[in-house]
N, C-alpha and C positions, 0 to 999 in steps of 0.2 A: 728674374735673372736665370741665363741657363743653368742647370744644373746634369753635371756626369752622369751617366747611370753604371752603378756601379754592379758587378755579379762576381761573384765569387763560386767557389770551384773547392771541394772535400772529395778527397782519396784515402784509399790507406796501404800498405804495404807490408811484406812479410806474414799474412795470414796462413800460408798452408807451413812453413819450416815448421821443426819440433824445437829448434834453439833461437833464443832471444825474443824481445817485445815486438807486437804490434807496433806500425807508427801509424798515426792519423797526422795529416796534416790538411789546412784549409788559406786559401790566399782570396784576396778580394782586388780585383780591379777595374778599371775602365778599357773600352773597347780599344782605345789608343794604344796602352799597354798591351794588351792582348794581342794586340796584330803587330809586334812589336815584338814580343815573345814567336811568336807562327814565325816569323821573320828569322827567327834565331834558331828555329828547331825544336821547340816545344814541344814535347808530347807523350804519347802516354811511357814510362819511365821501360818499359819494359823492352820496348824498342830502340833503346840507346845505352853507350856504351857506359863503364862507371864512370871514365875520364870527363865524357859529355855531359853525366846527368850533375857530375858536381861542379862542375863550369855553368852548366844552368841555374843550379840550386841558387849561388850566390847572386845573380842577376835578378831570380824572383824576390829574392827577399830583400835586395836594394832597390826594387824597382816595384811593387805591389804595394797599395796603400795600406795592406795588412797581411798579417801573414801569423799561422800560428800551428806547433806542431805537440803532438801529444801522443806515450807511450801508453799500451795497456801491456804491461809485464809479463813475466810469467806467472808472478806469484797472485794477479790480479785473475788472468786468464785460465788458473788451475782452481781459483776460488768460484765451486760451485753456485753459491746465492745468487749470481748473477750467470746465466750462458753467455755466447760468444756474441750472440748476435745484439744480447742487452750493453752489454761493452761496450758492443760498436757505436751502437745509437749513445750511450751515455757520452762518451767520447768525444762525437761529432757533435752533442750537445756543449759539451764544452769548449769546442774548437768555434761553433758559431758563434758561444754568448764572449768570447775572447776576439773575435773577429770584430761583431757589435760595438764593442768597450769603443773600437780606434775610428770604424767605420762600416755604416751601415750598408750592407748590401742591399739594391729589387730583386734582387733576385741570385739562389743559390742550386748549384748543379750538383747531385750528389752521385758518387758512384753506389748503385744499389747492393747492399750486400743479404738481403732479404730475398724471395723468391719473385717478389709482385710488390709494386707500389701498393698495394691496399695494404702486406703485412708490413709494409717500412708506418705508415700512417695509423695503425694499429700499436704498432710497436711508441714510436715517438709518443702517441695518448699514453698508453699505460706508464712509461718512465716517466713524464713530465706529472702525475698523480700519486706517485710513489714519492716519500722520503730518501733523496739520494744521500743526503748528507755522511752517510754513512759508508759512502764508497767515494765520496771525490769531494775534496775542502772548496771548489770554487761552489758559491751560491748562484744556478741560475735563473737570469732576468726572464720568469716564463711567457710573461705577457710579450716583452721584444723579440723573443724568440719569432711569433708570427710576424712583426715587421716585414719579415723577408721572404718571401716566395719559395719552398725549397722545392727541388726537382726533384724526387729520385729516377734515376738511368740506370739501367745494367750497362755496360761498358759506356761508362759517358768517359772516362779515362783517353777513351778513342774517340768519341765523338767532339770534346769540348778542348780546348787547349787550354782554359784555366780550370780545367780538372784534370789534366794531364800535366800541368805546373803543380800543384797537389800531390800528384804524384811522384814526380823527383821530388820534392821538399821531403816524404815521405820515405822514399826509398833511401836517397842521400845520407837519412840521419839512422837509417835501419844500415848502412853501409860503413859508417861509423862509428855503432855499436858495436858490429862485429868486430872492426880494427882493434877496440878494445878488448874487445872478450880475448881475441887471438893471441893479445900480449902477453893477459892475463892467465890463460887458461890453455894456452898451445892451438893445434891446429886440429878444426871440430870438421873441416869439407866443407860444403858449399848450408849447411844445416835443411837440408830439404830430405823429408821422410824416406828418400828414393836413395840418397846417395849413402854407399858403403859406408866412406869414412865418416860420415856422420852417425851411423847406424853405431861403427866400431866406438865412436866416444861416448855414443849415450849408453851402450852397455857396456863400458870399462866402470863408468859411475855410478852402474845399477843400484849398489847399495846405500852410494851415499849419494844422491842425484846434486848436481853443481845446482843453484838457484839461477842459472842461465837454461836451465833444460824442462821446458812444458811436459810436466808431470801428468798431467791430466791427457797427455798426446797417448792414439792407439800405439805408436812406435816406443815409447817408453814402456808401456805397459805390456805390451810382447816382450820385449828385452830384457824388461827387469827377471821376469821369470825364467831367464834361461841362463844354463853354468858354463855353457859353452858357443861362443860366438858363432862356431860352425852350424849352430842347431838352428839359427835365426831362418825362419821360411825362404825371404826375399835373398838373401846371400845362396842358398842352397838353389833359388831356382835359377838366379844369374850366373854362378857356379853350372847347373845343367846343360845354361842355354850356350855357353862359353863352349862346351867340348865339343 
């Protein structure tokens, strides 16, 4: 009997801001779907507008045989025992073995966030030989995990259009976050190291940091030490470059 082959696609979004989680998310489909998605605009999230990517988002996840998205926090991402880059793999460890549960992919496209696939495959050994238990309550299926073929890519976001569906799944729900933070907590800018008003809210909180503000970021840690906003480097040099 024929059988689909099926591939699936892991992105992640919001890695460089100093405010709110990482998102990872991972979609699994067939090439019918896929070209179906191309058809609609699919693609890497950064390239399309918010109104597009959340008009997409709900079509991938009505429309993917699976679909699964996953936060690494702040307070996860400021907890040393693990760096960023162990995160990430744990993460997309859990994004595939939650994929597997519904459907198995041949094959999986990852966006690389390592420097070389040799350290992404280095990386994945050593987590899958360590006791995660202690950082994430799903148990993974280590042996399924290889069922699947995984790719890593540096920009496969751009190259693959079910890792560019990943991608809005990922952003869309980092897009989300923020609505709420902003209700919650006022108005933080666009949360990217670079923007002012962002700069301004993570040093209004200096001494009491919000648990929405990556403690562990170089921009908190400038900030915190300083009594007066004006003394911030990056304000004073766009301050310069203004006159």
């Amino acid at each position: 009997m024929y059988q689909r082959m099926l591939i699936s696609g892991i992105d992640d979004a919001t890695k460089c801001p100093c405010i709110g989680s990482i998102f990872v998310a991972g979609v699994v489909a067939d090439q019918k779907i896929i070209a179906r998605w191309k058809k609609l605009g699919v693609k890497d999230s950064k390239l399309l507008t918010r109104k597009k990517r959340d008009e997409l988002a709900q079509i991938i996840q009505e429309t993917a045989h699976a679909a699964a998205i996953h936060e690494i926090e702040p307070h996860m991402i400021d907890n040393k025992q693990l760096n960023l880059n162990e995160w990430e793999m744990l993460i997309a460890l859990r994004i595939l073995h939650d994929l597997q549960e519904i459907a198995v992919p041949q094959y999986a496209y990852i966006d690389n966030w390592e420097t070389s696939p040799i350290l992404f495959w280095e990386r994945l050994r050593s987590m899958l030989s360590r006791d995660i238990s202690q950082y994430i309550s799903t148990t993974i299926n280590r042996e399924r995990i290889y069922h699947t073929q995984l790719i890593p890519e540096h920009q496969a976001d751009e190259k693959y259009v079910v890792v560019g569906a990943a991608s809005i799944l990922a952003k869309s729900f980092s897009d989300a976050q923020y609505d709420r933070y902003r209700k919650q907590y006022g108005d933080f800018g666009s949360g990217n190291p670079g923007d002012p008003a962002t700069r301004h809210f993570v040093w209004k909180y200096r001494h009491n940091p919000l648990p929405i503000i990556r403690t562990s970021w170089h921009t908190y840690k400038v900030l915190s030490q300083l009594d007066r906003f004006e003394d911030d480097p990056l304000y004073k040099r766009k301050k310069k470059l203004a006159q």
